[in-house]
N, CA and C atoms as a LAMMPS dump frame, in Angstrom:
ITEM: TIMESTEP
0
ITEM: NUMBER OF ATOMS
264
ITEM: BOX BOUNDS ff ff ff
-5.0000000000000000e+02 5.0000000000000000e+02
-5.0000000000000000e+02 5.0000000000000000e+02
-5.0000000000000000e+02 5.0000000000000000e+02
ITEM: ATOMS id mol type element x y z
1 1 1 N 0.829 -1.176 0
2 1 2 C 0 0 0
3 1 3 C 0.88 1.247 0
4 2 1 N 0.255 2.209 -0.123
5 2 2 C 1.159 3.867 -0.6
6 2 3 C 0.833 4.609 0.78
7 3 1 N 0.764 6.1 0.055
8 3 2 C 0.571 6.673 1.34
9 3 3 C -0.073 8.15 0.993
10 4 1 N -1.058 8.558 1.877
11 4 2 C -1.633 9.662 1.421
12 4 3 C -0.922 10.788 2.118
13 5 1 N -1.158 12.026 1.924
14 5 2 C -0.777 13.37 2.483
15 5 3 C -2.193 14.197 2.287
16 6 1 N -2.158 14.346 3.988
17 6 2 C -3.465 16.03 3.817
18 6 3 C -3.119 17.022 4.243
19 7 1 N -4.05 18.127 4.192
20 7 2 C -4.147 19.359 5.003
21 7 3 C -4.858 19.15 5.799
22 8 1 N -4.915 19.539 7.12
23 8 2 C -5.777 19.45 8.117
24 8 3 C -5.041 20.971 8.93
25 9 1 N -6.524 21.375 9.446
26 9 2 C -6.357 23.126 10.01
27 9 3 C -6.48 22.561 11.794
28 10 1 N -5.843 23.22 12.192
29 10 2 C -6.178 22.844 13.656
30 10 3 C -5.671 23.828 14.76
31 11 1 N -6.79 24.477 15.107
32 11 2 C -6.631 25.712 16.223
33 11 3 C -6.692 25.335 17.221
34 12 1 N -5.991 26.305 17.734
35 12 2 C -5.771 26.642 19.421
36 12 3 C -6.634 26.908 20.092
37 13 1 N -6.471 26.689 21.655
38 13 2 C -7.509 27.336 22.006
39 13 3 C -7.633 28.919 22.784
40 14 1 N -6.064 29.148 22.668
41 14 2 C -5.658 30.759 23.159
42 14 3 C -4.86 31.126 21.987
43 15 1 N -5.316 32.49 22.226
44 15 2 C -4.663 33.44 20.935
45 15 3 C -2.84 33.562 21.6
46 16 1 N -2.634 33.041 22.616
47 16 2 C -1.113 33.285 22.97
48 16 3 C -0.196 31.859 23.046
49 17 1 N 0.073 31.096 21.728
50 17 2 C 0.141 30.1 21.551
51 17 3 C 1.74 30.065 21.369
52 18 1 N 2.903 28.934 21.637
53 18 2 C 4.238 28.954 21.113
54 18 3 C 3.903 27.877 19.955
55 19 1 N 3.389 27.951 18.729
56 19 2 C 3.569 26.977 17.675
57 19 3 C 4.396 26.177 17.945
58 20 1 N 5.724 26.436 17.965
59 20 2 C 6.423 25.094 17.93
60 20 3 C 6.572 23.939 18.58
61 21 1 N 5.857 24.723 20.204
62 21 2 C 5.835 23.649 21.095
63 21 3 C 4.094 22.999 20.59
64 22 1 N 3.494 23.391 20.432
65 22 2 C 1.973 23.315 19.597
66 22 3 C 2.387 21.725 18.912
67 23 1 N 2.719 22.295 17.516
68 23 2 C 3.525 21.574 16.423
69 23 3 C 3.877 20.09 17.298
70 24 1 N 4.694 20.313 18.324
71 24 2 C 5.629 18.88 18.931
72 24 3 C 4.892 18.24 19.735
73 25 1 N 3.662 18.684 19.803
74 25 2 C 2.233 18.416 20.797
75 25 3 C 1.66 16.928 19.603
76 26 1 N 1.092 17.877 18.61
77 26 2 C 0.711 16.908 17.783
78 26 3 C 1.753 16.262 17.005
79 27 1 N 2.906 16.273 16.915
80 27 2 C 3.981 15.424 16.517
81 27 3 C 3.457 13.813 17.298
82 28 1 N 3.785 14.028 18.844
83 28 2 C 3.694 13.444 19.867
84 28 3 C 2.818 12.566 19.488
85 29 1 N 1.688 12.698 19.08
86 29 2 C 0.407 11.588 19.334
87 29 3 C 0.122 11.168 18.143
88 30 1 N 1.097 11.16 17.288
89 30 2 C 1.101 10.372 16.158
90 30 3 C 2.123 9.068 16.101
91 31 1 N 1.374 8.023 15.039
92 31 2 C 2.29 7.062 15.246
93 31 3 C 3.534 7.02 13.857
94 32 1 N 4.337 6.182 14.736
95 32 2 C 5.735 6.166 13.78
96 32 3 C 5.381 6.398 11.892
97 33 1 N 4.144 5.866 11.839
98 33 2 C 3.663 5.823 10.496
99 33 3 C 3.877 7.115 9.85
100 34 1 N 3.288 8.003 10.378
101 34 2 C 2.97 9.294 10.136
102 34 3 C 4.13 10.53 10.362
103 35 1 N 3.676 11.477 9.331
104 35 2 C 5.203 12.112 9.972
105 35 3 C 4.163 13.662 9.683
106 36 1 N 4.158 14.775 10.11
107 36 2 C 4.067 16.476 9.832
108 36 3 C 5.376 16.519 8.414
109 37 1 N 4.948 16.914 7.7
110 37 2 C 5.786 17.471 6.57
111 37 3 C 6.412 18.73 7.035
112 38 1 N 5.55 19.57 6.904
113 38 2 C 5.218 20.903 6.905
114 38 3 C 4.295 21.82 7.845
115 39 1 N 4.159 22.858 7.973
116 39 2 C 2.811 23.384 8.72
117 39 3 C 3.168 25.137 8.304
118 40 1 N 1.92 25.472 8.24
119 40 2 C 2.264 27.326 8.119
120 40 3 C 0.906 27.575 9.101
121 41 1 N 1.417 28.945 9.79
122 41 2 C 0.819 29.424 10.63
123 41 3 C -0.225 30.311 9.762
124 42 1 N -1.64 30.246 10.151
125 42 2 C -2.757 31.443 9.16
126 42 3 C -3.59 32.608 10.797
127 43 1 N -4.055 33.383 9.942
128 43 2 C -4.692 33.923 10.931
129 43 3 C -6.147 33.312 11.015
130 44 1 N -6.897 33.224 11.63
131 44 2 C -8.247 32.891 12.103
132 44 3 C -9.14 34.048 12.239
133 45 1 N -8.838 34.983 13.435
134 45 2 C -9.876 36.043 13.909
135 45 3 C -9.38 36.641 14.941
136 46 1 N -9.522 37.779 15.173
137 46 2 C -9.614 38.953 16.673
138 46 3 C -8.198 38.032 17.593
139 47 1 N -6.818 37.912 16.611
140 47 2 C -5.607 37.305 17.109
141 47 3 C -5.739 36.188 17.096
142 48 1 N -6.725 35.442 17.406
143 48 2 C -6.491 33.575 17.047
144 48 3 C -5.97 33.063 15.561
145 49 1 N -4.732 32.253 15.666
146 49 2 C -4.227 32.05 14.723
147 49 3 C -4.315 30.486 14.702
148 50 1 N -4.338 29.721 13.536
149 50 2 C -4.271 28.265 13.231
150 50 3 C -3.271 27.482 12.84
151 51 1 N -2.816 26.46 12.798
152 51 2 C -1.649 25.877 12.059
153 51 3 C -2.343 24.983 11.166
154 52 1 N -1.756 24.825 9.935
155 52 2 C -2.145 24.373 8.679
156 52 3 C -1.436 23.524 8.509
157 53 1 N -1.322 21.966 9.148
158 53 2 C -0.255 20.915 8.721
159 53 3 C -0.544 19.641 7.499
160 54 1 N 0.112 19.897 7.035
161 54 2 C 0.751 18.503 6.068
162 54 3 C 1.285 17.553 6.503
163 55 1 N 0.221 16.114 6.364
164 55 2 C 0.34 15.083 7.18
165 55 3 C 0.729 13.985 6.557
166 56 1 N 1.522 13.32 6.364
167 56 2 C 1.697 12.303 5.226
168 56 3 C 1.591 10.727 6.374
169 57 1 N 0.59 10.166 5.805
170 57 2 C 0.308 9.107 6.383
171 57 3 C -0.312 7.659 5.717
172 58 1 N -0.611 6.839 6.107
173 58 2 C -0.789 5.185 5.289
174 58 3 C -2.282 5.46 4.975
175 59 1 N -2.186 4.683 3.315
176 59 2 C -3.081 4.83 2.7
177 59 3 C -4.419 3.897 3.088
178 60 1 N -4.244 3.128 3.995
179 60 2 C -5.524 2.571 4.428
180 60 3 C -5.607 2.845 5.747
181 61 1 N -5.679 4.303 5.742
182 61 2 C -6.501 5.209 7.027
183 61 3 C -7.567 5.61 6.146
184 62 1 N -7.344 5.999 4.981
185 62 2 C -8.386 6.552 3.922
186 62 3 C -8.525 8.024 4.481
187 63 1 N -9.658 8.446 4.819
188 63 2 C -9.92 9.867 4.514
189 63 3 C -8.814 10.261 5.971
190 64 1 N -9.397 11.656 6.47
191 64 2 C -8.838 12.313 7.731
192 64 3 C -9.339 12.188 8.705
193 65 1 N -10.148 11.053 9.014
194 65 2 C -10.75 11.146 10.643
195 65 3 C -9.797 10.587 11.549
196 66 1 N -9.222 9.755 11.193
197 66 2 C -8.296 8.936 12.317
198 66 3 C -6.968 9.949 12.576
199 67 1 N -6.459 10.679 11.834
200 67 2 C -5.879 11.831 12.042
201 67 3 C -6.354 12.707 12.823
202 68 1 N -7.89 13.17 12.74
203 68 2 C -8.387 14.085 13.323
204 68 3 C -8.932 13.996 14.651
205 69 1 N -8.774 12.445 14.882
206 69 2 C -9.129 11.962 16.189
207 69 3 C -7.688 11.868 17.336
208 70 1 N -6.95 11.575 16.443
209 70 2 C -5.472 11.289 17.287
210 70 3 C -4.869 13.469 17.791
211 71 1 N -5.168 13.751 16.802
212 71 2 C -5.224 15.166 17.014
213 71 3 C -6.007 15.58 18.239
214 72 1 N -6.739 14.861 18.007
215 72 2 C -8.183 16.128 19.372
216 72 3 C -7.718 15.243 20.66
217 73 1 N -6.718 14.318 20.88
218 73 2 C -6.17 13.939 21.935
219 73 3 C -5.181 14.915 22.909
220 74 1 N -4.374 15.886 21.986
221 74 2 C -3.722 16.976 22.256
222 74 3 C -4.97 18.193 23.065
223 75 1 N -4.114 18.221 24.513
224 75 2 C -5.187 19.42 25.015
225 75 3 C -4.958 21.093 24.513
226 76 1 N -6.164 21.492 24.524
227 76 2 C -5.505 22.999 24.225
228 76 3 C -6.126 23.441 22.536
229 77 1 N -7.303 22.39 22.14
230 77 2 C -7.453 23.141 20.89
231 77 3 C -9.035 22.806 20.722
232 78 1 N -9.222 23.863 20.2
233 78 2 C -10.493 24.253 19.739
234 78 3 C -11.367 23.677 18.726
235 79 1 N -10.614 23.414 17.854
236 79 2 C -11.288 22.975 16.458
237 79 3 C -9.83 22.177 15.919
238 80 1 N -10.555 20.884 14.755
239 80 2 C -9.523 20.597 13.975
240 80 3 C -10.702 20.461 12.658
241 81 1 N -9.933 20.313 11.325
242 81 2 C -10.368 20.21 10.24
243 81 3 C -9.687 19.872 8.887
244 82 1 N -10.35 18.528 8.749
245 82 2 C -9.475 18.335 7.661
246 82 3 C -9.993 18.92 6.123
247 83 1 N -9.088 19.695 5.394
248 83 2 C -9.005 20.498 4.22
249 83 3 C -9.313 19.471 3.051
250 84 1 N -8.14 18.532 3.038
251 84 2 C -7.586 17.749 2
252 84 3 C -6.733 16.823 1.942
253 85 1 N -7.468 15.754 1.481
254 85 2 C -6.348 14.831 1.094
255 85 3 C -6.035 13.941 0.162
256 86 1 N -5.272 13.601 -0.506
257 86 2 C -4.899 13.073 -2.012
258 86 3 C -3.372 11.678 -1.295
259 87 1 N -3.625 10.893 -2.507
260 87 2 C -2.762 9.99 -2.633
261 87 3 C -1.072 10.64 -2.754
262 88 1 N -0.437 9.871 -1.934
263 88 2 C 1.5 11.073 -2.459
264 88 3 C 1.744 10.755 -3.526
């Protein structure tokens, strides 16, 4: 089997956030499978800002829920959402 890559948006739940330690939050609760590519910081609203990561992970997870579930294990966030995801 291959491997897919998504976007998935996933906010904070304070506008006074250190991303990187953020970032190594959800690093953390992923398995060896999976890796963060990438991530860019966007704005949201009234200072709440989001991180936008690129997730490259095994192709029989299929869509983004099991991502989006291992995500909402991390305390401290508000919303997650997956954008997109395509075969690598």
């Amino acid at each position: 089997m291959g491997e897919f890559v998504a976007l998935i948006d996933v906010v904070p739940e304070d506008t006074e956030v250190n991303f990187e330690e953020f970032i190594g939050k959800l690093k953390n609760v992923l398995p060896d499978t999976c890796v963060i590519e990438t991530y860019e910081i966007m704005p949201v609203a009234f200072g709440l800002k989001k991180a936008r990561v690129r997730v490259r992970y095994p192709e029989e997870w299929g869509g983004t829920d099991k991502l989006e579930g291992l995500f909402g294990k991390v305390e401290g966030i508000q919303g997650i959402e997956g954008i997109a995801f395509s075969k690598a």
